[in-house]
KOLTI-393931 format. One line per field, with one value per residue (C-alpha): residue number from 1; residue in one letter; chain; x, z negated, y. Coordinates in nm, 3 decimals, decimal comma. Each point is the difference from the previous one (the first is absolute). Layout:
N
k = NUM; ...
r = A; ...
c = A; ...
X = X; ...
Z = Z; ...
Y = Y; ...
END
This chain:
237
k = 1; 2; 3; 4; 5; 6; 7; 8; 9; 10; 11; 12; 13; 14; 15; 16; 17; 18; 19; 20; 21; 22; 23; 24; 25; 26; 27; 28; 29; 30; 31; 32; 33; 34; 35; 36; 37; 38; 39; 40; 41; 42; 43; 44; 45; 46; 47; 48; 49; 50; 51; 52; 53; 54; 55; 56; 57; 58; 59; 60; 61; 62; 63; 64; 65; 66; 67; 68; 69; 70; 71; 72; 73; 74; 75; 76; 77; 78; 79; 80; 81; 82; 83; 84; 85; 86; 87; 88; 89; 90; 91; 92; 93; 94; 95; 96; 97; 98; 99; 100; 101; 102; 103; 104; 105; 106; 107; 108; 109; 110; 111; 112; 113; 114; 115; 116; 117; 118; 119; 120; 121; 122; 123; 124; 125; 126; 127; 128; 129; 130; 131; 132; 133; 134; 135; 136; 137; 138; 139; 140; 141; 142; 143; 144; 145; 146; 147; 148; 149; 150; 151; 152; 153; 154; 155; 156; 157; 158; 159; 160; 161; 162; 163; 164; 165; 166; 167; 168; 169; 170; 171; 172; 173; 174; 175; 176; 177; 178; 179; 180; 181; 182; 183; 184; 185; 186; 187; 188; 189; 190; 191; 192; 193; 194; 195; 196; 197; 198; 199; 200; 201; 202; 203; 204; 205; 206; 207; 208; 209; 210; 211; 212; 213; 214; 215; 216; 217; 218; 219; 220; 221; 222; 223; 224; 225; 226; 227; 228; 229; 230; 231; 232; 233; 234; 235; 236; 237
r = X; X; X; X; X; X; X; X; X; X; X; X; X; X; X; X; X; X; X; X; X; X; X; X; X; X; X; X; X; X; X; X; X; X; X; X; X; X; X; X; X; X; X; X; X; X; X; X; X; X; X; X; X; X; X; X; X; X; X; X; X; X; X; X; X; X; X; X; X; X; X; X; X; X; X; X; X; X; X; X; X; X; X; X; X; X; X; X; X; X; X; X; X; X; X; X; X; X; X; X; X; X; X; X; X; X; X; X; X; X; X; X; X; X; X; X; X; X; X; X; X; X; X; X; X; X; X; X; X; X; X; X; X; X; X; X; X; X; X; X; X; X; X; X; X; X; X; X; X; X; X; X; X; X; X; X; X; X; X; X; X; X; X; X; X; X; X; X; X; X; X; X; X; X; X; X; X; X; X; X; X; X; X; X; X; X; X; X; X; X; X; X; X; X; X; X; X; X; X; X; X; X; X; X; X; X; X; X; X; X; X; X; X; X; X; X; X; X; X; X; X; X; X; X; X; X; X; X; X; X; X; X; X; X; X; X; X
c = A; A; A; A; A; A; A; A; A; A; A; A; A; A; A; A; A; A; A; A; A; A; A; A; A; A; A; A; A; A; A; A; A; A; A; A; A; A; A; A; A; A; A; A; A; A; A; A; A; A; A; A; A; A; A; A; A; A; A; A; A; A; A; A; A; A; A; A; A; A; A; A; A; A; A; A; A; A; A; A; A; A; A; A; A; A; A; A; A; A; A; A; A; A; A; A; A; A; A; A; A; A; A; A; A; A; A; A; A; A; A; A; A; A; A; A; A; A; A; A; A; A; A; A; A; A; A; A; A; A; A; A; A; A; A; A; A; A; A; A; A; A; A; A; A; A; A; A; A; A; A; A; A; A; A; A; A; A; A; A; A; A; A; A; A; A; A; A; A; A; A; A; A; A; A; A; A; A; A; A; A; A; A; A; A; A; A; A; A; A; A; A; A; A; A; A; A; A; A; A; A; A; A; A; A; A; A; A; A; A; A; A; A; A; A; A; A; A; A; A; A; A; A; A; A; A; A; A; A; A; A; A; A; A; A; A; A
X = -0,759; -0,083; -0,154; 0,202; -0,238; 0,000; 0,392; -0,098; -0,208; 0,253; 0,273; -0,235; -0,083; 0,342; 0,129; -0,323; 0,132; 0,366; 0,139; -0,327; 0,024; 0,361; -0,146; -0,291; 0,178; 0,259; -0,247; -0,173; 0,297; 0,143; -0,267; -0,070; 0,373; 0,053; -0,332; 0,085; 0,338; -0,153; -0,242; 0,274; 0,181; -0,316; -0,124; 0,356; -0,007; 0,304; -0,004; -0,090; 0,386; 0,022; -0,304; 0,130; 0,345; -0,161; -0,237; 0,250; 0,212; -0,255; -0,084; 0,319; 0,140; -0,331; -0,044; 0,315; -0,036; -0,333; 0,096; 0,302; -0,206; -0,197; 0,246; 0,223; -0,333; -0,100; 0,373; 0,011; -0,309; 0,120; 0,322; -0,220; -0,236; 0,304; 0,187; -0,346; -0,033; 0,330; -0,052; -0,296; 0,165; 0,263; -0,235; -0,201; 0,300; 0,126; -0,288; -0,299; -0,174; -0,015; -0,126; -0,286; -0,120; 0,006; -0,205; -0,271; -0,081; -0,070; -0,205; -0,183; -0,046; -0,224; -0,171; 0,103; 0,003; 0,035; 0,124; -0,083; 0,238; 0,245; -0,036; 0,024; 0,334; 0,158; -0,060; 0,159; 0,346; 0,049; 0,121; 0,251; -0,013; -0,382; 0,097; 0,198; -0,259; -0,260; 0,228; 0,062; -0,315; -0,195; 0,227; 0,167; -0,247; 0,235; -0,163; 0,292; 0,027; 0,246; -0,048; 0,075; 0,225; 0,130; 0,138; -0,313; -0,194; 0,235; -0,022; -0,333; -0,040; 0,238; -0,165; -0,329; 0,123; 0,191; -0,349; -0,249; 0,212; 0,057; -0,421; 0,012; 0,330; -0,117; -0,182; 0,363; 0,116; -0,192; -0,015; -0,377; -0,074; 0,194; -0,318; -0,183; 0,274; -0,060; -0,341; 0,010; 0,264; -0,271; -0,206; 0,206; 0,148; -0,371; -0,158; 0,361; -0,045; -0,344; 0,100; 0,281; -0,168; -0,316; 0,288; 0,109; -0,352; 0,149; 0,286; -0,205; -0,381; -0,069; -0,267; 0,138; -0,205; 0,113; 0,359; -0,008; -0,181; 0,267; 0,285; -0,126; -0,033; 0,334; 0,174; -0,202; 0,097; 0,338; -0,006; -0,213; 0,282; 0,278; -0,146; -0,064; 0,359; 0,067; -0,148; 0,092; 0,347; -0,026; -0,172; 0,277; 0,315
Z = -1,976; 0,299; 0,178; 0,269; 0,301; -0,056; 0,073; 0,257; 0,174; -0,035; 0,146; 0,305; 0,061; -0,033; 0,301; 0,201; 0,031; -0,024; 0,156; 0,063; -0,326; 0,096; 0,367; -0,152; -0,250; 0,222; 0,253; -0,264; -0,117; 0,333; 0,132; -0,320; -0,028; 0,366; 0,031; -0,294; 0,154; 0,364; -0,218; -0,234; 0,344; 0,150; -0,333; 0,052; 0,355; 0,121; 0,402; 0,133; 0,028; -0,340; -0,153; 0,210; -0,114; -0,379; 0,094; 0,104; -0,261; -0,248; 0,170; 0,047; -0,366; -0,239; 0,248; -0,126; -0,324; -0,049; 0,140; -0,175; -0,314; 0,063; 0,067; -0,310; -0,192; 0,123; -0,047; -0,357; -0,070; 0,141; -0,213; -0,283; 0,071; 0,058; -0,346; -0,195; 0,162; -0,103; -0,326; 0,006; 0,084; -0,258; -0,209; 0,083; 0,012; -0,360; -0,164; 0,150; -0,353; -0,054; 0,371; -0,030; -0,272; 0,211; 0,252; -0,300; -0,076; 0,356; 0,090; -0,327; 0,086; 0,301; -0,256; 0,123; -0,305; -0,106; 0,227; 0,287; -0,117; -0,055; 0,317; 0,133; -0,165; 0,087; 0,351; 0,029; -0,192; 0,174; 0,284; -0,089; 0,321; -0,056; -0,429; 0,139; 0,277; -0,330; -0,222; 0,307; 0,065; -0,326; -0,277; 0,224; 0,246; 0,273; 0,343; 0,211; 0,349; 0,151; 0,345; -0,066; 0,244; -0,155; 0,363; 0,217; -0,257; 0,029; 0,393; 0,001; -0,198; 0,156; 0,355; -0,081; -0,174; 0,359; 0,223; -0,196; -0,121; 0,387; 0,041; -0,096; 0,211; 0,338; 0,088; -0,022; 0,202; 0,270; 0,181; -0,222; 0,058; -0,282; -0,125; -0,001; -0,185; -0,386; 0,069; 0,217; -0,285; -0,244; 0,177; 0,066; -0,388; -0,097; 0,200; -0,036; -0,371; -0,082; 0,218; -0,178; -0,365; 0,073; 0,108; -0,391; -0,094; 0,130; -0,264; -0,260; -0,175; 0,183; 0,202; 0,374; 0,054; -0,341; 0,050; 0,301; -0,139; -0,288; 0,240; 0,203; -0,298; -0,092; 0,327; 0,014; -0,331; 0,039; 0,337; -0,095; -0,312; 0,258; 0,271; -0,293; -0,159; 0,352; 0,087; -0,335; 0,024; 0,373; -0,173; -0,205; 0,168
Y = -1,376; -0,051; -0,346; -0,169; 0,055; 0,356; 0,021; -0,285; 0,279; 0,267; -0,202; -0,093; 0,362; 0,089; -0,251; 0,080; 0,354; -0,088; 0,350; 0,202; 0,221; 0,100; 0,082; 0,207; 0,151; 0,097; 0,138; 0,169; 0,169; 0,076; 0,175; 0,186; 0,145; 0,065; 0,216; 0,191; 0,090; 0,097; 0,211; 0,192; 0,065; 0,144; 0,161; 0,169; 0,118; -0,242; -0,054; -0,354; -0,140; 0,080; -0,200; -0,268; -0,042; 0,035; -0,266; -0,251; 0,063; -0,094; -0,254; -0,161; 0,082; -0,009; -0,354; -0,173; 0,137; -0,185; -0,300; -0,039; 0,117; -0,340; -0,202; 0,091; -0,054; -0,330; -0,173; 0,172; -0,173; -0,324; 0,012; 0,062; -0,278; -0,233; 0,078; -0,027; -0,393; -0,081; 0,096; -0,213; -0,268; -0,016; 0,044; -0,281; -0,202; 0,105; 0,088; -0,238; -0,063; 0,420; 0,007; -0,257; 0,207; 0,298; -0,184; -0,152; 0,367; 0,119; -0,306; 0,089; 0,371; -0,212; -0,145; -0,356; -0,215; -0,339; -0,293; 0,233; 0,235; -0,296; -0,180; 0,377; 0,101; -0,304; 0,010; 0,334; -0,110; -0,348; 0,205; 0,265; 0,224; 0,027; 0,044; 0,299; 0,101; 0,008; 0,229; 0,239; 0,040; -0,044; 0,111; 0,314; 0,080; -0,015; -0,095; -0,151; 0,010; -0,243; 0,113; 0,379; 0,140; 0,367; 0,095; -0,053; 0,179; 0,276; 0,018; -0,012; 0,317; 0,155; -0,114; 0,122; 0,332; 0,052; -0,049; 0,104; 0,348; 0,083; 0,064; 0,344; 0,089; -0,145; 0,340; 0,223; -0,325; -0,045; 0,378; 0,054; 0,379; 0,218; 0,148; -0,363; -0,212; 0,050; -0,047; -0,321; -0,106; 0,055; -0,222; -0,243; -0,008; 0,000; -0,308; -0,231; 0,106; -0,141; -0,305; -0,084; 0,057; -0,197; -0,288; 0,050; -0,213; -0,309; 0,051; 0,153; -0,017; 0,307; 0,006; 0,136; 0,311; 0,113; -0,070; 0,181; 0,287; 0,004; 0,002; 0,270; 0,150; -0,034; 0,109; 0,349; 0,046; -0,044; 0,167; 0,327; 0,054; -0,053; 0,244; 0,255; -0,011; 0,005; 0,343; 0,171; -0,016; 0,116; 0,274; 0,056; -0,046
END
């Protein structure tokens, strides 16, 4: 079980970066798919125009998808989180003597005892919303966040996906020499990827050189098995 100011910390690193893991993620992601695309279209000898409308139309549909992905996730959990409370609180209301108990044992698991533990557990049920608050968080684990908005989550995935993912098309875009664009796209896929996973350390333990590392990592992996599959079936067909 854990103690209250470790969930107090949680929740405080959560609203610090309210929307920046769906913008990193969704950079991350965009980038990553887009590049791979460009490089199965080059891998497989398709002319500029071509990579182009491919790279908008992941963009645009693997985009939406992600965002709506995120926003279908975040109001599922919401629903969730709202049945769970009412349950609490008819329980609470029906069964308060069953409850207390329920709070005893986790302020015991503390190792609180004796009129600490008493003062302690009646504190927490002479006020029912913070009862409730106590059995959401203690007894299920479940972290609420009243100020979640699904929708602006959603955009901003789908927002970030969009910019970020349009790096590695801006060379077929912007009249690059024909001979000079997968490589300036490598570049540019390369440098906007290590920037974007060294970002991820503000969201995660990671420290940023290694996050970037990994998600440079990532992206040439994805990218090299793209470019090959890309070139066998030309080979093929």
């Amino acid at each position: 079980m854990k103690h209250p100011t470790v969930h107090s910390e949680m929740i405080h690193a959560k609203k610090e970066g309210e929307y920046l893991a769906d913008f990193v993620y969704g950079a991350n992601d965009g980038i990553v798919t887009t590049f791979a695309v460009v490089s199965g279209a080059v891998g497989a000898g398709l002319p500029t125009h071509v990579i182009i409308i491919l790279g908008f139309a992941n963009l645009v549909g693997d985009g939406i998808s992600m965002g709506l992905s995120n926003f279908l996730s975040l109001r599922s959990k919401k629903s969730f989180e709202d049945r769970e409370r009412k349950r609490e609180e008819y329980e609470v209301e029906k069964f308060p003597d069953e409850e207390k108990r329920e709070v005893e044992e986790i302020v015991a698991k503390w190792g609180i005892t004796g009129d600490h533990a008493t003062a302690f557990v009646g504190d927490i049920i002479s006020d029912k919303k913070r009862w409730v608050d106590f059995m959401m968080r203690e007894e299920l684990g479940i972290l609420e966040d009243s100020n979640d908005k699904p929708a602006m989550h959603g955009l901003v995935t789908f927002v970030a996906f969009l910019v970020a993912g349009m790096l590695p098309l801006i060379p077929y875009l912007f009249g690059v020499s024909s001979h000079l664009q997968f490589r300036v796209s490598i570049i540019a896929t390369a440098v906007s990827l290590f920037a974007v996973g060294a970002s991820r350390s503000a969201v995660t333990s990671q420290k940023w050189f290694r996050s970037g590392i990994e998600m440079l990592l990532v992206g040439g992996i994805a990218s090299g098995a793209a470019y090959a599959i890309g070139a066998f079936i030309k080979s093929i067909l």
